[in-house]
Each structure stands twice: as structure tokens, then as C-alpha cells.
SEPA-380248 format. One record per residue (C-alpha): x, y, z. Coordinates in steps of 0.25 Angstrom, whole numbers, padded with zeros to 4 digits, always signed. Each point is the difference from the previous one (the first is absolute). Layout:
XYZ;...
This chain:
+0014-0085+0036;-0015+0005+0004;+0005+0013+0006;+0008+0004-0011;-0011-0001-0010;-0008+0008+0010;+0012+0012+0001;+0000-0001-0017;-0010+0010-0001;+0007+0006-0012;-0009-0005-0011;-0012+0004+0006;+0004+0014+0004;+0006+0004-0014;-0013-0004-0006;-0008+0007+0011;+0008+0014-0003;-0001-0003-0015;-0016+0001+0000;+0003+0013+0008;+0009+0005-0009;-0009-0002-0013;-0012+0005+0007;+0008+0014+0003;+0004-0001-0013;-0015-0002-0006;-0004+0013+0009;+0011+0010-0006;-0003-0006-0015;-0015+0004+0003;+0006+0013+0007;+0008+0003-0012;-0009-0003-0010;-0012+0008+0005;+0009+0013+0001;+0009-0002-0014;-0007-0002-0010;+0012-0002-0008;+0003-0012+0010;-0013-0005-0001;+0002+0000-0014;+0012-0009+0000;-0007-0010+0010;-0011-0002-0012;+0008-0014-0002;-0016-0005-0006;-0010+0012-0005;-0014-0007+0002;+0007-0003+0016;+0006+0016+0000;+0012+0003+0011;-0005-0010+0010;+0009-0012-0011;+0012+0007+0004;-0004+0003+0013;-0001-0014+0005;+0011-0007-0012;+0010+0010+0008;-0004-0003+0015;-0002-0014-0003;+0018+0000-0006;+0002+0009+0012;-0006-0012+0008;+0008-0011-0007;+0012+0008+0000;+0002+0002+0015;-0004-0014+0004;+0010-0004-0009;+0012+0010+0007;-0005-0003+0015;-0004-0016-0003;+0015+0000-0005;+0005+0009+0010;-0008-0008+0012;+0000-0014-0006;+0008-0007+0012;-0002+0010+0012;-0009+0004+0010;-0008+0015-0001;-0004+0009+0009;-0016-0005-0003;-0006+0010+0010;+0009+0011-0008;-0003-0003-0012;-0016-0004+0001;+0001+0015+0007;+0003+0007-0012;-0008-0011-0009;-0010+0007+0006;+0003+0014-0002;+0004-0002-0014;-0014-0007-0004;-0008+0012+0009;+0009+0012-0009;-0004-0009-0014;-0014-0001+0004;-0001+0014+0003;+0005+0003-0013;-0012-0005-0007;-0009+0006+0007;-0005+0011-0008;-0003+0010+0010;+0015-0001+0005;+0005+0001-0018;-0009+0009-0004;+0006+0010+0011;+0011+0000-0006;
């Protein structure tokens, strides 16, 4: 019983990649806004806020939507955690590197 709660690691992997996910998603909303103006425009959810309301509304949906898909998806198997933690990393790395101004404003 105790080793198959150890191999279900689904759970926590589908969250781990989730967090990834939204803070890629985070970095290309900030990417996006900065060279549209257009787009920065339609994530002024809340004016005295500016882009950055829709900025994080959407990234913090894109988060609870992909821990929903891979939760379901990996509710009652084992993931690669290695894998998955791998590219958790490379997505949050790309997502902070896209709110760095120096790397936006080169755009």
C-alpha cells in the first residue's frame, strides 16, 4: 500500500507543470502587451491597475486550467517527475525572462 502512494506522483507533477505553464503564460502576456499596444489595451481588465489586471487574470486561468487537464489526466498514475520538473523549470526560466524588461523592450 505504501509503495503505491509513493509511484502516485500524478497530483503533484500536474500541479508542478501547471505553475510552469501560467508562469510561461505570465511572460508572453507581458511580451505581448509591451509590443501591441492594441493587446495591451484589451488586458486593461481595471484602468487604475493598467495591462498588468489582464496580464495576471489570464496566466492565473491558464494555471487553473492546465492543473485541471493534467490533475484529471494523471489523477491515478505515476509521471515521469524528473521529466516533468525538468521542463517546470524551463517553462518558469522562459516566463521570467519575459518580464524582464530588457529582454521586452527588445522586442
Amino acid at each position: 500500500m505504501m509503495n503505491q502512494q509513493a509511484e502516485n506522483n500524478g497530483p503533484i507533477v500536474a500541479a508542478m507543470l501547471a505553475a510552469g505553464i501560467g508562469c510561461l503564460v505570465l511572460g508572453l502576456m507581458t511580451c505581448l502587451a509591451e509590443a501591441s499596444k492594441a493587446i495591451g489595451g484589451i488586458l486593461n481588465f481595471y484602468d487604475p491597475v493598467g495591462p498588468l489586471s489582464g496580464k495576471t487574470i489570464v496566466a492565473v486561468v491558464a494555471w487553473l486550467v492546465a492543473w485541471a487537464i493534467f490533475g484529471a489526466k494523471w489523477k491515478e498514475q505515476p509521471a515521469d517527475f524528473g521529466k516533468i520538473f525538468k521542463v517546470t523549470l524551463v517553462l518558469v526560466a522562459l516566463g521570467l525572462l519575459g518580464t524582464f524588461p530588457v529582454f521586452f523592450q527588445a522586442m
